[in-house]
DRENKOLTI-988091 format. One record per residue (C-alpha): residue number from 0; chain; z, y, x negated. Coordinates in Angstrom, 2 decimals. Each point is the difference from the previous one (the first is absolute). Layout:
DRENKOLTI-988091
  lumgu  nuba       pz       py       px
    NUM     A        Z        Y        X
...
***
This chain:
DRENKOLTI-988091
  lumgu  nuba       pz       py       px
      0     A   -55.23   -67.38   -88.98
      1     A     0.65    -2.74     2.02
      2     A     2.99     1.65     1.87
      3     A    -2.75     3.20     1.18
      4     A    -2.64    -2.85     1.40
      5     A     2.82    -1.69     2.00
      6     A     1.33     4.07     1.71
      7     A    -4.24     0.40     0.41
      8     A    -0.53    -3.53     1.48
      9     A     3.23     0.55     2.66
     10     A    -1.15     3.45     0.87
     11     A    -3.43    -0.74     0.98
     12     A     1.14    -3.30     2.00
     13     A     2.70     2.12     1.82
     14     A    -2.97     2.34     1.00
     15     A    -2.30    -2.70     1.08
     16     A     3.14    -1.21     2.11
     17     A     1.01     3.52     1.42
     18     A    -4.24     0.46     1.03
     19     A    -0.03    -3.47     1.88
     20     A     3.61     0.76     1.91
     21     A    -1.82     3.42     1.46
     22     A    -2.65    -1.46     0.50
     23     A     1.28    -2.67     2.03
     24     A     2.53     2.39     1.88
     25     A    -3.22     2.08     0.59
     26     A    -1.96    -2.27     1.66
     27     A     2.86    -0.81     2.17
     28     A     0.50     3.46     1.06
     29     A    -3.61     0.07     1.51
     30     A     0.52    -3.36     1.65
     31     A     3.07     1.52     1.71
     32     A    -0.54     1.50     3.58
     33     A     3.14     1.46     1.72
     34     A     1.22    -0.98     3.55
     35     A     2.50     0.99     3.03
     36     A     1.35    -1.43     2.89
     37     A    -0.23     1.58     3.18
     38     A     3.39     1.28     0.57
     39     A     1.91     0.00     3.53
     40     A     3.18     2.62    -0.11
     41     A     0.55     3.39     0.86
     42     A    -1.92     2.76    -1.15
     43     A     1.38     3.74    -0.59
     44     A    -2.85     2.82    -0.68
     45     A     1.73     2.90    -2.23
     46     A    -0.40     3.11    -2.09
     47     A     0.94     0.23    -3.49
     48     A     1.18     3.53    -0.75
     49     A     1.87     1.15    -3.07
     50     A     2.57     2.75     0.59
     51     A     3.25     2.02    -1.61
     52     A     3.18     0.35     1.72
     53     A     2.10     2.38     1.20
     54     A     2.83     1.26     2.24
     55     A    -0.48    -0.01     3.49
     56     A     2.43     2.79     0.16
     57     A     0.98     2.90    -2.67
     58     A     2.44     2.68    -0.87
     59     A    -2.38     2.99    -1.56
     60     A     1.94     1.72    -2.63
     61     A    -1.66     3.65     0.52
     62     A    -0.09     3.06    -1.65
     63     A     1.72     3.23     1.35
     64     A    -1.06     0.47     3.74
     65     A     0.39     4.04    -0.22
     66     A    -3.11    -0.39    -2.73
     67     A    -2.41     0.62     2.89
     68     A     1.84     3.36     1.13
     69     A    -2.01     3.08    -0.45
     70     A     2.53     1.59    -2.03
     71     A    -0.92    -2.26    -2.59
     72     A    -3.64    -0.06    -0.21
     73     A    -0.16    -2.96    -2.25
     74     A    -2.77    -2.61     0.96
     75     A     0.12    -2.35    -2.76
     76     A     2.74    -1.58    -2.39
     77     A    -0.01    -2.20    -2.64
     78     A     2.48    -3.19    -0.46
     79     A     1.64     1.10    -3.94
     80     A     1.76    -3.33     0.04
     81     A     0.33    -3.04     1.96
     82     A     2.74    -3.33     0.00
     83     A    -1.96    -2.75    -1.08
     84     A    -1.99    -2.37     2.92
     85     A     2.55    -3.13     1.24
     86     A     3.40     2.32    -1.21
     87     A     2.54    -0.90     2.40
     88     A     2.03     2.67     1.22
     89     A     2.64     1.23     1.81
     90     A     0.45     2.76     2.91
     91     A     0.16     3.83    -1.96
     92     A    -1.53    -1.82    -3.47
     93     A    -2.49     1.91    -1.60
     94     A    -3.99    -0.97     0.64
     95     A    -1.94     3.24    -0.98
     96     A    -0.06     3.43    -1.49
     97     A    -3.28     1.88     0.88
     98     A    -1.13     3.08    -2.04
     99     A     1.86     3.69     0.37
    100     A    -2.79     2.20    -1.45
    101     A    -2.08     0.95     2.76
    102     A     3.05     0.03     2.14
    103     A     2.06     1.91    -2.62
    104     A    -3.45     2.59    -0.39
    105     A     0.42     0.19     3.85
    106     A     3.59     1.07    -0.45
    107     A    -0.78     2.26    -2.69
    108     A    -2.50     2.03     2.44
    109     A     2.49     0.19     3.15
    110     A     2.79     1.31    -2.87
    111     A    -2.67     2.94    -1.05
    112     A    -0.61     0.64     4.08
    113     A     3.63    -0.07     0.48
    114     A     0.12     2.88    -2.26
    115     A    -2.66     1.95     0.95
    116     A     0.80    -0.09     3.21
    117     A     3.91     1.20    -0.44
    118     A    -1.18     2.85    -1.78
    119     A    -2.41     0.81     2.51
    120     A     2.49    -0.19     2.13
    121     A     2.86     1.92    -1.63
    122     A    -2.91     3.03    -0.97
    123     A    -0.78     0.17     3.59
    124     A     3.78    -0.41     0.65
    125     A     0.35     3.38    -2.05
    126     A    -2.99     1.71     1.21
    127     A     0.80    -0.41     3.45
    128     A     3.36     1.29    -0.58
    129     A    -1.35     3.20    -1.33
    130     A    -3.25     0.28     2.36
    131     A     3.16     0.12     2.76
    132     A     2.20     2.31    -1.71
    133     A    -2.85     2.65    -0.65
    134     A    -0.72    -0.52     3.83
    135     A     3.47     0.32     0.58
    136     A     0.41     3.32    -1.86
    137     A    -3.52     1.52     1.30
    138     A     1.65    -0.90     3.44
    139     A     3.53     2.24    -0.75
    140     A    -2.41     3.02    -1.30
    141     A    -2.09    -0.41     3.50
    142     A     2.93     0.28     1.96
    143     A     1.00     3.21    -2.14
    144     A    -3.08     1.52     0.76
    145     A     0.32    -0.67     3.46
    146     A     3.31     1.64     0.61
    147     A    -1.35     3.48    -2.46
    148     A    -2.42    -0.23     2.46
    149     A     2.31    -0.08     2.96
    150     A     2.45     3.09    -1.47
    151     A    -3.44     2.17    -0.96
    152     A    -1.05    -0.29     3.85
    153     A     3.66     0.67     1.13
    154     A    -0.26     3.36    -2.65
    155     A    -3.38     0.65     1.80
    156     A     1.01     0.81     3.81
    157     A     0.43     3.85    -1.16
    158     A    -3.39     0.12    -1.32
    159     A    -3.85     0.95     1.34
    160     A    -1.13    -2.87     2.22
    161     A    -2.61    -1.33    -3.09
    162     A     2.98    -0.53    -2.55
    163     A     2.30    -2.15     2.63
    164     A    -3.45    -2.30     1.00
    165     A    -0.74    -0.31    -3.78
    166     A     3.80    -1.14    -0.38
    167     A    -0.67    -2.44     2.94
    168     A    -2.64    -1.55    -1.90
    169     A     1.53    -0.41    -2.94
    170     A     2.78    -1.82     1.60
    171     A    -2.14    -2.04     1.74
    172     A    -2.10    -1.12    -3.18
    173     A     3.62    -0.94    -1.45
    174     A     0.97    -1.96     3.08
    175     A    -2.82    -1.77    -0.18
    176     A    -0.08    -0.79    -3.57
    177     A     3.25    -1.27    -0.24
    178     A    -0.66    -2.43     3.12
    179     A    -3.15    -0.99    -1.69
    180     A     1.83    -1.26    -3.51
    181     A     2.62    -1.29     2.20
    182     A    -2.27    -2.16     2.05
    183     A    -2.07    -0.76    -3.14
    184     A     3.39    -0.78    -2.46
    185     A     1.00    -2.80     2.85
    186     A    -3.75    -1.71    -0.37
    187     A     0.48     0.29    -4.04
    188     A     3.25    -1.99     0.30
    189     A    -1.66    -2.66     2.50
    190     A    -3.11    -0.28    -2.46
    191     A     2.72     0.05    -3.33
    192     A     1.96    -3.04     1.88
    193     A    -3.01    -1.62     0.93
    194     A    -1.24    -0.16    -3.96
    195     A     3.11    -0.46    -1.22
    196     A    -0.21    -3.39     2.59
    197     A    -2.91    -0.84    -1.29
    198     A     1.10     0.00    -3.53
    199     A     2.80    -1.67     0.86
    200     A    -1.89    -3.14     1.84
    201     A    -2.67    -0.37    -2.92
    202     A     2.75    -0.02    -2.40
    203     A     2.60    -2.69     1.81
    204     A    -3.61    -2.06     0.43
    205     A     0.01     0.22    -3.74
    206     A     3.26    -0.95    -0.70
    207     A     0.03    -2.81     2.61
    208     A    -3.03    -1.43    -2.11
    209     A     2.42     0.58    -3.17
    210     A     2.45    -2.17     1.98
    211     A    -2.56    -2.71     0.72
    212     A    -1.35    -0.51    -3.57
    213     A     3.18     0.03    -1.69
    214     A     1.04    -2.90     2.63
    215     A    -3.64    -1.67    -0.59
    216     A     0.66    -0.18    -3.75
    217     A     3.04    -1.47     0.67
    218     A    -1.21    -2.83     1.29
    219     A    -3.02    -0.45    -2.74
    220     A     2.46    -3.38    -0.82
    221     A    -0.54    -2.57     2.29
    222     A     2.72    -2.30     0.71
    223     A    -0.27    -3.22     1.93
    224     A     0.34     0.16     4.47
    225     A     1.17    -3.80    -0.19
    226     A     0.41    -2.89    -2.70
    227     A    -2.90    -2.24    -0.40
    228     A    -2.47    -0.75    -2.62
    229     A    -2.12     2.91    -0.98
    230     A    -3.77    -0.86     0.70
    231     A    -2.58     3.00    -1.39
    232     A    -2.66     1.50     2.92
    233     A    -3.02    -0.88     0.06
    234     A    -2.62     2.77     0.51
    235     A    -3.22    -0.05     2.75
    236     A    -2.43    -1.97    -3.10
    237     A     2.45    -2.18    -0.54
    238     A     1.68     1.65    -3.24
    239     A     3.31    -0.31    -0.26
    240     A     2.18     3.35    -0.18
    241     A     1.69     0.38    -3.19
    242     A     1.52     2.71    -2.66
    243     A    -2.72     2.92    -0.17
    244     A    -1.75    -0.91     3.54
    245     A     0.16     2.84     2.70
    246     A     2.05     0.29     3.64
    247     A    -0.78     2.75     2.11
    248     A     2.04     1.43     2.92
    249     A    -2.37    -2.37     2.19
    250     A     1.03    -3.09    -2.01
    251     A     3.51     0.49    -1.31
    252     A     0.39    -4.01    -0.63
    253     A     1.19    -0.36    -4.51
    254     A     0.45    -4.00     1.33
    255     A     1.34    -2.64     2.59
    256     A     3.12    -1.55     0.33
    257     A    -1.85    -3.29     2.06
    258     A     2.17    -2.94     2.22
    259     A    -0.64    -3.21    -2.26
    260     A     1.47    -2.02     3.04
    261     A    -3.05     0.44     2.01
    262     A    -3.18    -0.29    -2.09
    263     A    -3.89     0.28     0.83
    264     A    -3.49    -1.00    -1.75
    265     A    -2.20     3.01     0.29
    266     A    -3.93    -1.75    -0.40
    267     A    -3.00     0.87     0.47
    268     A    -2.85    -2.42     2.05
    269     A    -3.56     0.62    -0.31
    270     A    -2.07     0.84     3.17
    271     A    -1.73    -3.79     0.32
    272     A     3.35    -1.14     0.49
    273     A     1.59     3.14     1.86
    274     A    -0.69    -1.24     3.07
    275     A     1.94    -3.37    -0.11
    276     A     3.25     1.43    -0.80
    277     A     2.16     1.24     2.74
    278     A     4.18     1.43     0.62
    279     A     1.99    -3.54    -0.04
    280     A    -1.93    -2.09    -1.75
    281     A     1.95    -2.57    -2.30
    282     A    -0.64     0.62    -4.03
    283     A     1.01    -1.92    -2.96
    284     A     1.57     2.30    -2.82
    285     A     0.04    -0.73    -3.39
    286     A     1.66     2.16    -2.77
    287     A    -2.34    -0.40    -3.59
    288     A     3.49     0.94    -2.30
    289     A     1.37    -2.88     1.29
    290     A    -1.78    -2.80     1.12
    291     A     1.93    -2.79     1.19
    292     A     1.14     2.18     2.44
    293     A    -1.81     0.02     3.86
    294     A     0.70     2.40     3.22
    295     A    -1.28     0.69     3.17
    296     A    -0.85     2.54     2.13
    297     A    -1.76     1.80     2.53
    298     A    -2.65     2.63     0.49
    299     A     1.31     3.27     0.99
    300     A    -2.28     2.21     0.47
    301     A    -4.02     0.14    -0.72
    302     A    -1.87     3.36    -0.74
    303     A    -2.55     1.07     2.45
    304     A    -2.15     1.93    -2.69
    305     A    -1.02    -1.17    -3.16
    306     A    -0.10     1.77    -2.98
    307     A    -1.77    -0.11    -3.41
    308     A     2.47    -0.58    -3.41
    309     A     0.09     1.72    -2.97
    310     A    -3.11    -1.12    -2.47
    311     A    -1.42    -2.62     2.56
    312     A    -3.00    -0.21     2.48
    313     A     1.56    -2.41     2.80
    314     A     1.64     1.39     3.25
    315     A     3.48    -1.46     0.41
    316     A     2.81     0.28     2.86
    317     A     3.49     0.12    -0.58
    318     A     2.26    -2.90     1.38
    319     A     3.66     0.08    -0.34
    320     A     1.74    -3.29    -0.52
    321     A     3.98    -0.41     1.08
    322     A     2.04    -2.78    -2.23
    323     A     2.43    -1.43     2.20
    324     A     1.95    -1.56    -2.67
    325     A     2.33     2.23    -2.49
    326     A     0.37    -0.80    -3.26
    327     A     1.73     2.48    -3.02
    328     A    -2.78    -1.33    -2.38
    329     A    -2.44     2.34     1.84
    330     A    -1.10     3.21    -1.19
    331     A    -2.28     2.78     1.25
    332     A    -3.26     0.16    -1.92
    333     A     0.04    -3.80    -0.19
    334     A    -3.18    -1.58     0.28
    335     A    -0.37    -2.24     2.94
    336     A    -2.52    -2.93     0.78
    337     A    -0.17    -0.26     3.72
    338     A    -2.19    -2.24     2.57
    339     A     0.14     1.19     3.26
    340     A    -0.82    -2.99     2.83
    341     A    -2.39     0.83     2.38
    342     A    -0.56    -3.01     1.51
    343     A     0.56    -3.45     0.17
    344     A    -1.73    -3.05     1.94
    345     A     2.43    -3.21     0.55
    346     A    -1.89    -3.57    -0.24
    347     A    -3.10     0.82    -1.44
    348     A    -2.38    -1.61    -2.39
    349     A    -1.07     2.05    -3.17
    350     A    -1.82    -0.75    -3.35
    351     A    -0.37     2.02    -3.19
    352     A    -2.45     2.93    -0.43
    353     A    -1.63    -1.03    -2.86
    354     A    -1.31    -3.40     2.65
    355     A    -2.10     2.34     2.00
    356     A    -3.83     1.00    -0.26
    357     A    -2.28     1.90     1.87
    358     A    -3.14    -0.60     1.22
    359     A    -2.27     2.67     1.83
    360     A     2.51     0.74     2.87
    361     A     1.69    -3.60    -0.09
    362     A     3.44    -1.16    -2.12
    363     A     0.30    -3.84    -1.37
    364     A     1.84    -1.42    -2.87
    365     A    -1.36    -3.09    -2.05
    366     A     2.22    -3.58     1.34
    367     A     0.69    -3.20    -2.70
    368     A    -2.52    -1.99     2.44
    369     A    -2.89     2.41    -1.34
    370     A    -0.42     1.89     3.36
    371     A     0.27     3.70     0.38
    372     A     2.20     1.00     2.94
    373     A    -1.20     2.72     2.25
    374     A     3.57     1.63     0.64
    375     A     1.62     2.55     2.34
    376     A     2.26     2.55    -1.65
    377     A     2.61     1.67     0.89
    378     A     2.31     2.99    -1.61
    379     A     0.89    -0.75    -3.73
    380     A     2.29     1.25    -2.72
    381     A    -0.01     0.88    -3.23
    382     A    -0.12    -3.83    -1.15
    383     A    -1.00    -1.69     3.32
    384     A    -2.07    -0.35     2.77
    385     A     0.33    -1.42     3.89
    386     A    -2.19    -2.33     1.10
    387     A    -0.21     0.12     3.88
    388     A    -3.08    -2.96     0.08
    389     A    -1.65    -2.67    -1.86
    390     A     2.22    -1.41    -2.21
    391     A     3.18    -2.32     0.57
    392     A     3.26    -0.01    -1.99
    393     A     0.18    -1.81    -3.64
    394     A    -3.89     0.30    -0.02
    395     A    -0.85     0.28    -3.90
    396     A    -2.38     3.01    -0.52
    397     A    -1.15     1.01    -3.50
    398     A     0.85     3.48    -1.66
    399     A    -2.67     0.32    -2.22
    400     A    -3.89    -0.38     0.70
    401     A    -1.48    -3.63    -0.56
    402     A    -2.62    -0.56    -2.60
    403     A    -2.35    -1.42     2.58
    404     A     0.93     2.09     3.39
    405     A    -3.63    -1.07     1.21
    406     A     1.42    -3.80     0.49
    407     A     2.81     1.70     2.58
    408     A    -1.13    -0.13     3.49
    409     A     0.30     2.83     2.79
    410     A     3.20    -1.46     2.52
    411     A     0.85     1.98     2.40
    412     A    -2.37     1.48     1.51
    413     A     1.02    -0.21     3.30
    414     A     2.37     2.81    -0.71
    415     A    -2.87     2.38    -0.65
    416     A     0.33     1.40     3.61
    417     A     3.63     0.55    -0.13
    418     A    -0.79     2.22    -3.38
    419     A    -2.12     2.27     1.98
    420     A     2.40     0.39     2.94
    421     A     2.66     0.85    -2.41
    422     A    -1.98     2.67    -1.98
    423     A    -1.22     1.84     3.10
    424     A     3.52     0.13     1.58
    425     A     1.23     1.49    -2.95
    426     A    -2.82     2.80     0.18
    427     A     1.05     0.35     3.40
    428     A     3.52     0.56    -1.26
    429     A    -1.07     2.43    -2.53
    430     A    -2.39     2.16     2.27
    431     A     2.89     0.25     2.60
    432     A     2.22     1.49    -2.67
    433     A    -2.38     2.39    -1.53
    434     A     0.26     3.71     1.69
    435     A    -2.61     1.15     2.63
    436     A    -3.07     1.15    -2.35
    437     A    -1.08     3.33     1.36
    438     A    -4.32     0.34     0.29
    439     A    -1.97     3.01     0.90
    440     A    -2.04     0.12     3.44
    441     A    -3.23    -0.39    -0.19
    442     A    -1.51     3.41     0.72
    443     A     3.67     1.54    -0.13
    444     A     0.27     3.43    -2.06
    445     A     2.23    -0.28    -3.25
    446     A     3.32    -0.54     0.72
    447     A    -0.34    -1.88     2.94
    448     A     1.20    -4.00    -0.76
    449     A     1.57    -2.89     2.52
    450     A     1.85    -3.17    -0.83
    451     A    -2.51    -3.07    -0.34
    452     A    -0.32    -1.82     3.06
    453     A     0.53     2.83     2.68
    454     A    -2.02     1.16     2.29
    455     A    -1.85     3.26     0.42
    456     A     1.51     2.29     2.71
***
């Protein structure tokens, strides 16, 4: 009994105890208010971007070129199989097999032309040959008539004047028969060789396209143009291009074979920042798989038009990064933490973010003498920002609000007219960039508009 009083007495005492520590560590936490020194250093201005890397150059392993040849008449195949992502291979390895069934369907339907056409062909072969002969023998039997015809006019001369003109006629129907089928047998032969051409043309065309698909199918396994490490497509949304995804005669790429000794981060910048990113500027790369590792680099090239990703709202531009350090560690499809510089002041002082308020149209932080500091600002970062007037390095300025901010007194207000100068120079700035606004004429038909500021003529 005695032994459960003493646990009961030491567990309420150690709860009294652990109430009066938080409460004593709370009270101190309200008491605390945080302070900075105004700093004196240089000061960069930058844009965080995330990225993936890639090649800057490639070797596209491709399907068969001929695939977009008319004989064929094949618009889409699918990948059957595909070497696994990262494989490293060699020059004639295997990469890809793509599916034979539409392609062996198209061969099965030139193989039934083929045959229809050579036995069109050898029928009209034959029935030429016997359309000729006939012609041939109707010719021979012609010519017969027309010498009876000669001897029965030469029998005639003895006889009345009506029998030898009657003879005379008869020859001359046989004379002219026989020229007739002989003039008529020549065009027959022209028109047979002509058709017998023309059968002849559509069934080489046919076998040519035999020719073609048997060489197509031949090359429905892929082998590897170079050695390299075998990196999979990826596809307009992004998708990478796999076993079962389509290529068309437009886009015969099954994967890449990409240069690992020059690499690139391929980001994406939102439009606020777009416009302070520009060819040459100085980045620094980091590589999330392995962090104790840092590059550099350089902006290569910045997108004119932006474009809207896959399941977001926000218009982005594409900027492409070059590493100038090489490293085997890298991989495409690595993702990349990269802050581009965009600018950077030399000798300038600069205080935390979290020290600056706003009042109406006027900036101040709170000072450790109890004054509030009517400040000029200049360009700031994600952490910090410049201060171009009223407050002198090592100054200690306060990062939270004060309890009392009535007590602090207005310094600084001298610099009130500077504030204003600077605000309307920079609307001058941003007026002077803006684009001519177009307005209609007063009393002007539809249609009719001028740029702002011109005169009427």
């Amino acid at each position: 009994m005695k032994k459960k009083i003493l646990i009961v007495t030491i567990v309420i005492v150690s709860v009294i105890v652990a109430l009066m520590v938080y409460s004593g560590f709370s009270g101190k936490e309200k008491e605390i208010i945080l302070e900075a020194k105004v700093e004196r250093g240089d000061f960069e201005i930058s844009v965080m971007v995330t990225g993936e890397l890639q090649a800057l150059n490639e070797t596209e392993i491709q399907g068969p070129s001929s695939l977009a040849s008319r004989n064929l008449r094949i618009y889409n195949l699918k990948i059957q199989s595909l070497i696994a992502e990262g494989t490293v291979v060699d020059s004639g390895d295997w990469i890809a097999t793509l599916d034979r069934s539409e392609a062996d369907n198209s061969h099965k339907d030139i193989l039934d032309e083929l045959e229809r056409l050579e036995s069109a062909y050898l029928r009209k072969s034959l029935d030429t040959t016997m359309n000729l002969r006939k012609l041939r023998d109707d010719l021979i039997n012609l010519k017969f008539n027309m010498e009876e015809a000669e001897i029965t006019l030469e029998q005639s001369k003895y006889e009345p004047p009506a029998t030898i003109r009657q003879a005379e006629i008869n020859k001359e129907k046989a004379s002219r028969a026989f020229d007739q089928a002989s003039k008529n047998y020549k065009l027959k032969v022209q028109q047979s060789r002509a058709d017998m051409r023309e059968s002849e043309i559509n069934l080489d065309r046919v076998r040519r396209r035999k020719s073609d698909v048997q060489g197509i199918l031949e090359q429905f396994e892929i082998k590897a143009p170079a050695p390299g490490m075998v990196i999979y497509k990826r596809e307009w949304n992004g998708a990478k291009r796999t076993a079962g995804s389509d290529i068309s005669p437009w886009d015969l790429t099954v994967a890449t074979l990409p240069d690992l000794s020059q690499m690139i981060s391929k980001t994406y910048v939102n439009e606020i920042d777009i416009s302070k990113v520009n060819v040459d500027q100085q980045v620094e790369i980091g590589v999330d798989a392995f962090p104790e590792k840092a590059f550099t680099g350089q902006v290569l090239e910045v997108a004119n038009i932006g474009e809207q990703l896959p399941n977001t709202d926000a218009k982005v531009f594409e900027v492409i990064i070059e590493l100038n350090e090489n490293d085997t560690i890298l991989r495409p499809s690595m993702t990349s933490s990269n802050r581009i510089l965009t600018k950077k002041y030399e000798d300038v002082l600069f205080v935390p973010l979290e020290a600056v308020r706003a009042n109406d149209s006027l900036s101040f932080v709170y000072s450790k003498d109890k004054e509030r500091k009517i400040i000029v600002l200049g360009e700031s970062n994600e952490n910090f920002i410049i201060i171009e007037q009223g407050l002198k390095e090592r100054d200690i300025v306060l990062l939270s609000s004060p309890e009392d901010p009535e007590s602090f007194k207005f310094t600084g207000l001298e610099l009130m007219e500077v504030i204003k100068q600077k605000k309307a120079e920079r609307l001058r700035e941003i007026e002077q960039n803006q684009p001519p606004k177009m307005i209609k004429e007063e009393g002007a038909p539809s249609g009719n508009f001028k740029r702002r500021g011109e005169g009427s003529k």
